[in-house]
Structures are given as structure tokens and as C-alpha cells.
C-alpha positions as CSV (number, residue, x, y, z in Angstrom):
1,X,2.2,86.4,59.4
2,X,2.6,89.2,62.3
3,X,6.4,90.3,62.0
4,X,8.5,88.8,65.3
5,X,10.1,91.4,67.3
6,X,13.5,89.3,68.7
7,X,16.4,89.6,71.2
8,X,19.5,87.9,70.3
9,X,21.5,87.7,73.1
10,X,25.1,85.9,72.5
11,X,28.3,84.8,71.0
12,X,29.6,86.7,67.9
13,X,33.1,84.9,66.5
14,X,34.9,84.4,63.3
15,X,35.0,81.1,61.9
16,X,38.1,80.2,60.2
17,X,37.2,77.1,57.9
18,X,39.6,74.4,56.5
19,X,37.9,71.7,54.1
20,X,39.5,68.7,54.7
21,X,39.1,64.9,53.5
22,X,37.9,63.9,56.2
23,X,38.2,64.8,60.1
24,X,41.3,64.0,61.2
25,X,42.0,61.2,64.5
26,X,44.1,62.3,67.6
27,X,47.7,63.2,66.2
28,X,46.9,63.1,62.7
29,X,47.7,65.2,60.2
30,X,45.5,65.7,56.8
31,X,45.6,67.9,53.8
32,X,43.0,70.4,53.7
33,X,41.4,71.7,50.5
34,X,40.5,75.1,51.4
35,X,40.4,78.0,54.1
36,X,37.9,80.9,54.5
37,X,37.1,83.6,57.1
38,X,33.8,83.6,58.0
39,X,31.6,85.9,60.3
40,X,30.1,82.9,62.4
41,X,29.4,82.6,66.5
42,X,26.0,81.2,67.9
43,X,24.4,84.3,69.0
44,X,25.5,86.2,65.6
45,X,24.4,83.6,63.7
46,X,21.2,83.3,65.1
47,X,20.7,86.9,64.4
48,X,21.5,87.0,61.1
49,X,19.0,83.8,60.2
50,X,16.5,85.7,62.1
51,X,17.2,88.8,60.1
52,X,16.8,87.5,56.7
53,X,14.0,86.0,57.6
54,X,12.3,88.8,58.0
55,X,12.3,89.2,62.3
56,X,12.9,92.5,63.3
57,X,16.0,91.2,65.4
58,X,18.5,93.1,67.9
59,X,21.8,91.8,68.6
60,X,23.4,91.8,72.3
61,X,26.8,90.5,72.1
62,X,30.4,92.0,72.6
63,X,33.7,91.3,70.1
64,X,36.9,93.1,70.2
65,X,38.5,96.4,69.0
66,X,39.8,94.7,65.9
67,X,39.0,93.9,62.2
68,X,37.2,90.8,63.0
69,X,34.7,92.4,65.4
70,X,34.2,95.1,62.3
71,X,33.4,92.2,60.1
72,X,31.1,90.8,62.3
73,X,29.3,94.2,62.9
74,X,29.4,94.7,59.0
75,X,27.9,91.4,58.5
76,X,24.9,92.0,61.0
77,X,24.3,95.2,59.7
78,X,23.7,93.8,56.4
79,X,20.8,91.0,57.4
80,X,19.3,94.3,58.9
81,X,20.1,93.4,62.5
82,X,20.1,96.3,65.2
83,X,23.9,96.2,66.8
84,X,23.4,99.2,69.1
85,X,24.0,96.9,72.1
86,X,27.2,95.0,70.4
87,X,29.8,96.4,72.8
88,X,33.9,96.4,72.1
89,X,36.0,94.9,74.6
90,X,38.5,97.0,75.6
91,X,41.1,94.2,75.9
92,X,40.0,91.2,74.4
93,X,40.1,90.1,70.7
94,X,36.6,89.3,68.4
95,X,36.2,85.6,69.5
96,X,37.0,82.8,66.8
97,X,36.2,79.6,65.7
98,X,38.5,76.9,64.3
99,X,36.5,74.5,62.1
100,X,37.0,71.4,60.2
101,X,34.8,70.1,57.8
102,X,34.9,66.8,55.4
103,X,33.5,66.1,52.6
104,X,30.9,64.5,54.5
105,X,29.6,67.7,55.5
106,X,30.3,66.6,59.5
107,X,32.6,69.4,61.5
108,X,34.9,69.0,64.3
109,X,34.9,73.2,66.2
110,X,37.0,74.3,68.9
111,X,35.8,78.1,69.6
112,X,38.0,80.6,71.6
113,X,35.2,83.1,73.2
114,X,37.7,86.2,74.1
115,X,35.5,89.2,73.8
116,X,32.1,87.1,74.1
117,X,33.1,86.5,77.7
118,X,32.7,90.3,78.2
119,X,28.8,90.1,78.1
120,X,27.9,90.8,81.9
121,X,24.6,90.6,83.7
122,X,25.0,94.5,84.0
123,X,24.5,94.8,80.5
124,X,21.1,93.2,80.7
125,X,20.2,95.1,83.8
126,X,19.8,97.9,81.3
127,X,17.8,96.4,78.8
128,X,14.7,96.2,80.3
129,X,13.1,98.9,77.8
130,X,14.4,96.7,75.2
131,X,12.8,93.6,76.7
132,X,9.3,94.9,76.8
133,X,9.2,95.9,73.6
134,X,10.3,92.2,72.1
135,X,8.5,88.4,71.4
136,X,11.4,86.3,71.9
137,X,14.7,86.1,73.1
138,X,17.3,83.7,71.7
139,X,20.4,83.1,74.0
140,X,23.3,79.6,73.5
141,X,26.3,78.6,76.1
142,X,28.9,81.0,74.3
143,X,29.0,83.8,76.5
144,X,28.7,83.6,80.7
145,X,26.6,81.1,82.3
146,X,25.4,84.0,85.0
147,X,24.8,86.2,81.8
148,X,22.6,83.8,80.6
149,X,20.8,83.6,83.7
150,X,20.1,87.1,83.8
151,X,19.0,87.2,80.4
152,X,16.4,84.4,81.4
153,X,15.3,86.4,85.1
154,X,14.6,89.5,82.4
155,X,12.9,87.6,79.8
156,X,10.5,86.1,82.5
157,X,10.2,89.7,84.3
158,X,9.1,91.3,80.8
159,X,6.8,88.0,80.2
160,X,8.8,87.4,76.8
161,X,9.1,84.4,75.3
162,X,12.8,82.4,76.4
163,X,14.7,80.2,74.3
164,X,18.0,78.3,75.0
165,X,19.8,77.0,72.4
166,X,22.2,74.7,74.7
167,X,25.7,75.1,72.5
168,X,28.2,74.4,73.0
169,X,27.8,70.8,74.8
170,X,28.4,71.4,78.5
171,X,26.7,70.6,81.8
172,X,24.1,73.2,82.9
173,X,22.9,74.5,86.4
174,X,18.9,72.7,86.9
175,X,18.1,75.9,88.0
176,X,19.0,77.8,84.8
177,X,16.9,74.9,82.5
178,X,14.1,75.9,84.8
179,X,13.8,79.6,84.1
180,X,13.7,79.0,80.2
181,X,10.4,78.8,78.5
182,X,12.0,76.6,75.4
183,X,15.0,74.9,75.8
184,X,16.6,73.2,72.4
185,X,19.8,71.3,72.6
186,X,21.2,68.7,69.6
187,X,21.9,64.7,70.4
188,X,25.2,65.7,72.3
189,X,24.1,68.9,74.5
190,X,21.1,66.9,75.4
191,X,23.4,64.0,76.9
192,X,25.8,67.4,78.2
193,X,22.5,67.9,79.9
194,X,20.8,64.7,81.0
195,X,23.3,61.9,81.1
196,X,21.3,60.2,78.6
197,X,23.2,59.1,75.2
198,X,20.6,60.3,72.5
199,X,21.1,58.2,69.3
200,X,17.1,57.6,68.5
201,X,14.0,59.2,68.6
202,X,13.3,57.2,71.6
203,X,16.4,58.6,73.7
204,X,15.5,62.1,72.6
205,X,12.3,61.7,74.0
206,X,14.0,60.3,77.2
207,X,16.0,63.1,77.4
208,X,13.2,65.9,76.7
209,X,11.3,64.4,79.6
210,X,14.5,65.0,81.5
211,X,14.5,68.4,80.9
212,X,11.1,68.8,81.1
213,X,11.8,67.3,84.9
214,X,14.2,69.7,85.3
215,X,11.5,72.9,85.0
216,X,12.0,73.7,81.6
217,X,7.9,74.3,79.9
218,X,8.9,72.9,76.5
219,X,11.5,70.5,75.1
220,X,12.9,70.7,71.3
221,X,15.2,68.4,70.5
222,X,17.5,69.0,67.2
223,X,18.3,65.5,65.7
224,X,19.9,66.6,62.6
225,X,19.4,63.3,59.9
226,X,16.5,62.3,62.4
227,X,14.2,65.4,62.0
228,X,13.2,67.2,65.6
229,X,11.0,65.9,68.6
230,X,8.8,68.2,70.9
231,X,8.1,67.4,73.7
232,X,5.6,69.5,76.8
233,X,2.0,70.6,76.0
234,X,1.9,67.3,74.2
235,X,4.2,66.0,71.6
236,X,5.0,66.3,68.3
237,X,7.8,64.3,65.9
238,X,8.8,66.3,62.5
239,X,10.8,64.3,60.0
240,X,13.8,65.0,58.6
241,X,14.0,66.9,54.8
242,X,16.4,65.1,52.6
243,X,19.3,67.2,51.4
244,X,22.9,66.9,50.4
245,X,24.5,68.3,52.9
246,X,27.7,70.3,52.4
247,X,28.4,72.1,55.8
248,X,26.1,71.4,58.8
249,X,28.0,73.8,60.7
250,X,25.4,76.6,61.5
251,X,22.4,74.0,60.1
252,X,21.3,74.3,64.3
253,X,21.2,77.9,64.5
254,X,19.1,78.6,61.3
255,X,17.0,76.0,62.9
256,X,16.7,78.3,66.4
257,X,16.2,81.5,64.8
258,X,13.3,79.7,62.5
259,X,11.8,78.1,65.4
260,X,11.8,81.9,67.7
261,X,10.7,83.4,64.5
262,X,7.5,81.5,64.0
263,X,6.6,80.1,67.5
264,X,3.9,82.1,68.5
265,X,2.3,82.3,65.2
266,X,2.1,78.6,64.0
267,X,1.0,75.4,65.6
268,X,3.5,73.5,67.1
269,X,4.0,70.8,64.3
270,X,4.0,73.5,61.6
271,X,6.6,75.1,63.6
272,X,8.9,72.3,64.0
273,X,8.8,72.0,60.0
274,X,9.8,75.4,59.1
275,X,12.8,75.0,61.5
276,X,13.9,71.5,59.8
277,X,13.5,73.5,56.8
278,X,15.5,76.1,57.3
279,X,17.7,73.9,59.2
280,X,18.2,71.6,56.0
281,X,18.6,74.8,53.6
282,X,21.4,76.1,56.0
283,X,23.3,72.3,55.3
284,X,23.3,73.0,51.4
285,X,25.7,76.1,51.3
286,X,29.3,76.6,52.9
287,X,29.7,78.6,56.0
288,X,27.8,79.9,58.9
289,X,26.3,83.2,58.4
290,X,26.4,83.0,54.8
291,X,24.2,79.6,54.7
292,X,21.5,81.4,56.4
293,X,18.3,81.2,54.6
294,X,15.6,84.1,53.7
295,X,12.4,83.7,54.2
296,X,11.3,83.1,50.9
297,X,14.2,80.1,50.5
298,X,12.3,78.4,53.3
299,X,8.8,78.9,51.8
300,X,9.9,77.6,48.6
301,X,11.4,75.1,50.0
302,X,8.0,73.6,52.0
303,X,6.0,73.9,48.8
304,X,8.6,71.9,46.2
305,X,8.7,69.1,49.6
306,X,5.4,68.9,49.8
């Protein structure tokens, strides 16, 4: 398969992780089992799937002047991600992530962005080289809305390949869905989205046409246990692989990155199954970045499922 050339354009944070029992109700207190410090954000994550899975991948992002932001930029570096345009804030602190996960393998995240808010339409005005040269840009909701935008006017101007992962949940402008070639949102971003509560394959595909209605060229839904739905030139339904999930946490973005990765060089169907693949993989092993699967994982994985 031709090697992907992809823009990452997004949040880079630093998860810190408690396991707990279970997630705990409004004024509750539980006893947690654990805490790590993880290199995790949307837009770093996504880089670093796409990195290990063999896409020649730049990262545009910004943390702080701080040891976080060094461990992110260490932890890029290392899935053989470009981090030439990873600015440092001058004021702000590397953004972070509180998470919670049970035993269950659900998560409950509140996310700070700090330093990701320092990503500026400017920036991208002077990526245009950049831009020409890629297949694919990746961009989430971590980092500002306008920025977003912009990254999405440049994509189209350099004809590349747009998608928008829609985390975190939030309501976006019609005008920005429009602009994006793919746009790929999980049960609650696509209600964030649409107004329509997505608990079936049938809502989903409610909610894709929605989206679809709103300009967007192609519809992916993420529906975790459910498998994904496509839905533009057509439509397509890939089931769900069966794992024992121990952290879903970053399961979305490995999905994302999978999905830019092999887009352009796989039939739509075939597509949506490597994502769910790596996507499943990612829900096996603690953490964000450092569930991220390699290419080979993912190919292994397809052949022992069939």
C-alpha cells in the first residue's frame, strides 16, 4: 500500500489517569487503584497512531514551556512524527487531561486545553507548502474553532483530503461541517451535532444524514460496541470486533488516524474495518498514546478475526 503523507493538526495534553472501581456519581467520592502520567490529547494522539502505523505524519499543535510539553514532544518524536510546527506557548502550561477509568474500561475526561488554545489561524496561513505536499489532514474540537476552520479553507485550497474528528462533544458552526470532506463524530458528538440521541444503528444513520444535510461529503460514525456506519457515496455498516476492553480512552483516535491512513487506498468497507480494528486494539492496553497500534498489530489482528 502507497505510504500516506498526513497533517495532524490539534490538541497535544497529558493525561493524568486514576483507575477507579467504578465512575463515581455527583459528590461521590471512590478509592482509586492507580495513577499514571500519560502523553495523551486528540491531535497528539492521532499522530502518534498515524505514526506507528507507518503514515509519514506531521504534527501542528502548540504545549507549554514546561516538562509536560517536553514529554509530549519526546513521545511524538519517538512514533517518528515531524514536530517542526509544535510551537511553545510563551505563557500557557502543556494542556492536561483528568481521566477516570473503571474497571469496565468506560472513562469519565475533563481536559484543560491551556497551550492548545495557542494554535491560531496565522499559523496555518503559513503552511501552505506543507499542505501541498500532504494526503490527509486530521483536525478534533481541542484547539480553536476558527483554527479549525482555517485548517479546513487550506485543506480544500491545496485539494487535500479533510477529516474532523468532532471531540470533544460540543455544538458546531453548519458552515464548518460543510467545508470538511469527512466528518467522524462518536454517539454523543453526533447528538452535540444534530440534536439526535444516537443509541442504534438506526439513529446513527439519522444523524449521518444530518450531517450529510449540513454539507459535509461523507459521514463516519464511531459506535464503539456497535461497530461504525458510513454514510455519502452510498453506505456501508462494519461490525464491531469483540475484545475485552480495558481503557477505551484513545480507542476513537486510533480509529481516525486508521481511517486517514487507509482512505484513499482501500474501498470504503475495507476501510471502515481496519479503523474498527485498530480501534478495538487501542481498547486492550492502558492509556492513550501508548495503546496505539502498529501496523502490523492491526494486520494480525484482521487475519486471526477473519
Amino acid at each position: 500500500m502507497k505510504q500516506t503523507r498526513m497533517i495532524v493538526a490539534g490538541s497535544a495534553n497529558i493525561d493524568l489517569v486514576t483507575r477507579v472501581p467504578r465512575i463515581p456519581k455527583p459528590g461521590e467520592s471512590v478509592i482509586g487503584h492507580s495513577f499514571a502520567t500519560i502523553t495523551g490529547g486528540k491531535g497528539a494522539n492521532q499522530a502518534v497512531a498515524a505514526g506507528r502505523l507507518g503514515v509519514e505524519t506531521y504534527f501542528v499543535g502548540c504545549v507549554g514551556n514546561d516538562g509536560f510539553g517536553e514529554l509530549q514532544r519526546q513521545s511524538l518524536r519517538e512514533a517518528n512524527v515531524n514536530v517542526d510546527h509544535l510551537k511553545v506557548h510563551s505563557s500557557d502550561a502543556t494542556g492536561t487531561a483528568v481521566i477516570m477509568v473503571s474497571d469496565e474500561g468506560q472513562n469519565s475526561i475533563v481536559v484543560t486545553p491551556s497551550a492548545n488554545y495557542g494554535v491560531s489561524p496565522e499559523d496555518i496561513g503559513g503552511l501552505e507548502p506543507l499542505f501541498r505536499k500532504a494526503d490527509v489532514v486530521l483536525m478534533q474540537l481541542e484547539i480553536p474553532i476558527e483554527t479549525v476552520e482555517a485548517v479546513l479553507e487550506m485543506s480544500r485550497r491545496c485539494g487535500v483530503l479533510s477529516i474532523v474528528d468532532a471531540g470533544p462533544a460540543q455544538r458546531v458552526p453548519a458552515a464548518l461541517v460543510a467545508k470538511a470532506d469527512i466528518v467522524s463524530p462518536n454517539e454523543t458528538e453526533a447528538e452535540a451535532m444534530t440534536g439526535i440521541h444516537v443509541d442504534s444503528v438506526e439513529n446513527a444513520r439519522k444523524a449521518a444524514q444530518a450531517l450529510i444535510a449540513m454539507g459535509a461529503r461523507h459521514a463516519v460514525m464511531k459506535l464503539g460496541e456497535q461497530g461504525a456506519l458510513y454514510v455519502g457515496e452510498g453506505e456501508h455498516y462494519a461490525p464491531p470486533f469483540k475484545v475485552t476492553a480495558v481503557d477505551t480512552t484513545a480507542a476513537g483516535d486510533a480509529f481516525t488516524a486508521a481511517l486517514g491512513a487507509v482512505w484513499k487506498h482501500l474501498p470504503v468497507a475495507e476501510a471502515l474495518l481496519f479503523a474498527n480494528a485498530a480501534g478495538a486494539l487501542a481498547a486492550t492496553v492502558a492509556g492513550a498514546q501508548p495503546s496505539m497500534p502498529s501496523f502490523a498489530m492491526v494486520e494480525t489482528f484482521l487475519r486471526s478475526n477473519g
